[in-house]
N, C-alpha and C positions, 0 to 999 in steps of 0.2 A: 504494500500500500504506500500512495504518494502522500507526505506530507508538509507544510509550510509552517516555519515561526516566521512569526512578522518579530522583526529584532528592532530595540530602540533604547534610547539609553536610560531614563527612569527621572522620578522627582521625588521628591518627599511630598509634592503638593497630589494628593490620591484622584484631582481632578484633571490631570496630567495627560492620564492613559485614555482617557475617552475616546479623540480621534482613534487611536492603536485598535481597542476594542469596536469601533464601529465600522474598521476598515476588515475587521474579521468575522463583523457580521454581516456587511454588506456580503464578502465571499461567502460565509453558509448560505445566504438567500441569493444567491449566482447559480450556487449548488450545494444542498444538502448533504449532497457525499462527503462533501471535503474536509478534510483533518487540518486544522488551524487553529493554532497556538500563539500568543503573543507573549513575547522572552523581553527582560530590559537587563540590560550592564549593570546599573547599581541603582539602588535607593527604592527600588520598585519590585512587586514581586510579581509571576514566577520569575525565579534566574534562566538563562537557558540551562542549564545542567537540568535543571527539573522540568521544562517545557522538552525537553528533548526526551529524560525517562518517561515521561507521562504519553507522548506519540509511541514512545515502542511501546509502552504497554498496551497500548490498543490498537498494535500490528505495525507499525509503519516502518519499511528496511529503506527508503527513501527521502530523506527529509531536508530540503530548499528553505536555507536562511537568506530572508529578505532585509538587508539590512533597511531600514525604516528613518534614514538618516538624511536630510536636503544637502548640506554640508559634507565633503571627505575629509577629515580632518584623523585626528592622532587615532580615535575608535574606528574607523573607518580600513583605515590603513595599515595599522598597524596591531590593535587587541580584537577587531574582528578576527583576521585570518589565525592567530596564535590561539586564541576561541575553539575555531573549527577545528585546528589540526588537534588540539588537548580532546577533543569529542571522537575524529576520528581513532586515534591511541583508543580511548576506553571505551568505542564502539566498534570495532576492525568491518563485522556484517552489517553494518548501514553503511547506505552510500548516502555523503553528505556533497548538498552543493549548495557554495556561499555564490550569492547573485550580490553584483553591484550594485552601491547604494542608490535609491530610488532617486536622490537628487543629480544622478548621475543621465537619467531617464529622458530622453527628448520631448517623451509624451506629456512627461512630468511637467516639464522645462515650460512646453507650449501652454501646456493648462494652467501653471502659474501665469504664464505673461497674459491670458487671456483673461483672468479672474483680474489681474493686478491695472488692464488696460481700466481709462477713464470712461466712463459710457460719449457717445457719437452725440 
């Protein structure tokens, strides 16, 4: 089974994750099948280590981290990837793949400048 964490870094402020959480709901109602998780770096719970046990235990040898980030900066670039490979190590039979971050994305790109444009 295929599975996705929406990955993102955390707050201490609990109204923080809402976007994260609605962008993993909007995916269940896309499609009900789909296995999605949302993981944060620090201050916010689950960690990925626990979004990640939590997918295998309800099957997934599959699982696509989305980093959830506008910015590439030091998490991006640098404790993303060192993230995955510590997962890969203490998961050898999951195939893990880390996608580029989303602010990375053209479509993204485009949708910001269209939301950001002044109305005509």
């Amino acid at each position: 089974m295929q599975a996705t964490i929406l990955f993102s870094h955390g707050s201490r402020d609990p109204f923080w994750r809402t976007p994260m959480d609605k962008v993993a709901q909007c995916m269940r109602e896309f499609d009900p099948q789909v296995q999605v998780r949302c993981a944060f770096l620090e201050l916010t719970e689950p960690t990925m280590a626990v979004a990640v046990a939590d997918l295998i235990c309800v099957g997934a040898k599959s699982i696509t981290i989305v980093p959830m980030f506008l910015g590439v900066g030091k998490h991006a670039r640098e404790d993303m990837p060192e993230l995955v490979n510590g997962l890969m190590t203490l998961y050898p039979e999951i195939s893990f793949q880390l996608n580029p971050s989303i602010g990375e994305d053209t479509r993204v790109i485009e949708m910001l400048a269209r939301i950001a444009m002044p109305p005509h």
